[in-house]
TORTOR-873439 format. One record per residue (C-alpha): residue in one letter; z negated, x, y negated. Coordinates in steps of 0.001 Angstrom, whole numbers, plus 500000, padded with zeros to 6 digits. Each point is the difference from the previous one (the first is absolute). Example, Ala and Ser with C-alpha at 12.3 -4.5 7.8 and 13.67 -1.06 7.14 Angstrom:
% TORTOR-873439
A492200512300504500/S500660501370496560/
END
This chain:
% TORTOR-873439
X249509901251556203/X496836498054498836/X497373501576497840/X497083500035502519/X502228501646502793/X500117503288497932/X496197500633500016/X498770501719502383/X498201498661503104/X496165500211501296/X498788499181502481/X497221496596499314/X497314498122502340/X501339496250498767/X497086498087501502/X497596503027500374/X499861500438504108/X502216502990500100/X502489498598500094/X502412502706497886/X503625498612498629/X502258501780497970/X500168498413496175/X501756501205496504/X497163501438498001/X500008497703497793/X496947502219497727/X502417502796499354/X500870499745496552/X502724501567497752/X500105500651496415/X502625500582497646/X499890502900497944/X499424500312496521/X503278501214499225/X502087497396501965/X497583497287498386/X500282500804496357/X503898500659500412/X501389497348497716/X503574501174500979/X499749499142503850/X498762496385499034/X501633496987498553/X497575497062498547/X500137496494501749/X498914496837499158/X499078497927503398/X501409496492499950/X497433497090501306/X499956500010504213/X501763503384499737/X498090502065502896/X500410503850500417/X502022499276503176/X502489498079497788/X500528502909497117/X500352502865502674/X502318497950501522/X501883499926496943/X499340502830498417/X500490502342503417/X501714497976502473/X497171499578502557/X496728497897499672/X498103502441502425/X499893502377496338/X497811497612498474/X497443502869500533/X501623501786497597/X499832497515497382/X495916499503500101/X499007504147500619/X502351500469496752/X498065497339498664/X496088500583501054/X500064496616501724/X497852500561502928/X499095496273499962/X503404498101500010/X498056496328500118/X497895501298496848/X501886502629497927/X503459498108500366/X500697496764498107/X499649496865500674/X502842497317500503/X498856497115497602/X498977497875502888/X497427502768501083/X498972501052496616/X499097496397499746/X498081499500503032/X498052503148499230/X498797498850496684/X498649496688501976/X498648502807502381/X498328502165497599/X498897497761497658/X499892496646502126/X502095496837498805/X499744499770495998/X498720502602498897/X503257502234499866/X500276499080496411/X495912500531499077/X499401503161497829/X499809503118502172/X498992502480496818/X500655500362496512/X502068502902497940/X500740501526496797/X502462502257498604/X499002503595499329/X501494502362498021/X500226503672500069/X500865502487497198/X499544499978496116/X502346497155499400/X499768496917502165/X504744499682499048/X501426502411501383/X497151500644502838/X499630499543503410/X498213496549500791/X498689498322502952/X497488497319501652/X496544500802501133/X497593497600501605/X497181499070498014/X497201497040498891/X500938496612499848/X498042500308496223/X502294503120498789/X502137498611497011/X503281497927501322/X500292501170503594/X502683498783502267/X499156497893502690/X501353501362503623/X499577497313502327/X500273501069504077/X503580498893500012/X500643501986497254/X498400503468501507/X501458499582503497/X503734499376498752/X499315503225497476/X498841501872503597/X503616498435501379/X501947501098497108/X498575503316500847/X500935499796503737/X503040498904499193/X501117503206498180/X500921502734502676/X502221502872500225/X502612500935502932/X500650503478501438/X503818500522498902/X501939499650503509/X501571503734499372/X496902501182500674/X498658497520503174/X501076502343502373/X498347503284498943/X496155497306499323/X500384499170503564/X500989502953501019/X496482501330498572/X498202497273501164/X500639500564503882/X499025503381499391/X496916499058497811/X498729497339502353/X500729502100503490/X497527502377498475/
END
């Protein structure tokens, strides 16, 4: 069963002229809840290989590529062309895209590390954005930030299968209203 055919239907004037058919709402939205999102137990961490789409893992992970729903609402993707990574080919064309044809290496901001706490050892560091005349800050050229926002993609976690059932089990009931 596909993902759109469990919303419910309503009834839409495609070209305005009364003309009523019967459509998914596709503007009915489910969230998860708090408790199944923060559950660390019911998710396993996964590190999505380059071309890997979310047909491909739930297909893997589940048996069925029609469940690749599951693997973006788990995930917050509600964008799967812009919250999911790019294969290199794409993440390469996108830089020419973004930044048009060399310029994917200029400098798209500077940074520093900042420290927190009374001693800079044994305390929690990190890397703020700041002046290109702050003392010795990193250069972070365009290529640099959008592979950082891909590394970031690339990190996702997967509903345990044990408990696929009972999420879309909750989710037909969730999105029928």
């Amino acid at each position: 069963m596909s993902y759109f055919s469990k919303f419910p239907l309503m009834a839409y004037d495609v070209k305005g002229i009364e003309n009523y058919k019967l459509l998914p709402n596709i503007l009915r939205r489910v969230k998860l809840r708090a408790g199944i999102r923060s559950g660390a137990f019911l998710f396993d961490k996964y590190d999505v290989r380059d071309g890997e789409r979310p047909e491909d893992i739930a297909f893997k992970l589940y048996g069925d590529p029609e469940l690749h729903w599951v693997v973006l609402m788990t995930n917050n993707i509600t964008d799967r062309y812009y919250q999911w990574p790019l294969s290199q080919p794409q993440f390469q064309e996108h830089l020419k895209d973004k930044y048009g044809a060399g310029n994917e290496d200029a400098v798209h901001h500077y940074e520093i590390t900042q420290t927190s706490g009374p001693t800079s050892s044994s305390d929690y560091s990190h890397m703020v954005e700041c002046n290109s005349d702050e003392d010795n800050p990193s250069i972070i050229s365009n290529r640099d930030y959008e592979q950082r926002k891909q590394d970031e993609y690339r990190q996702i976690r997967l509903l345990d299968k044990r408990y696929l059932d009972s999420f879309v089990e909750e989710f037909d009931n969730l999105i029928r209203g």
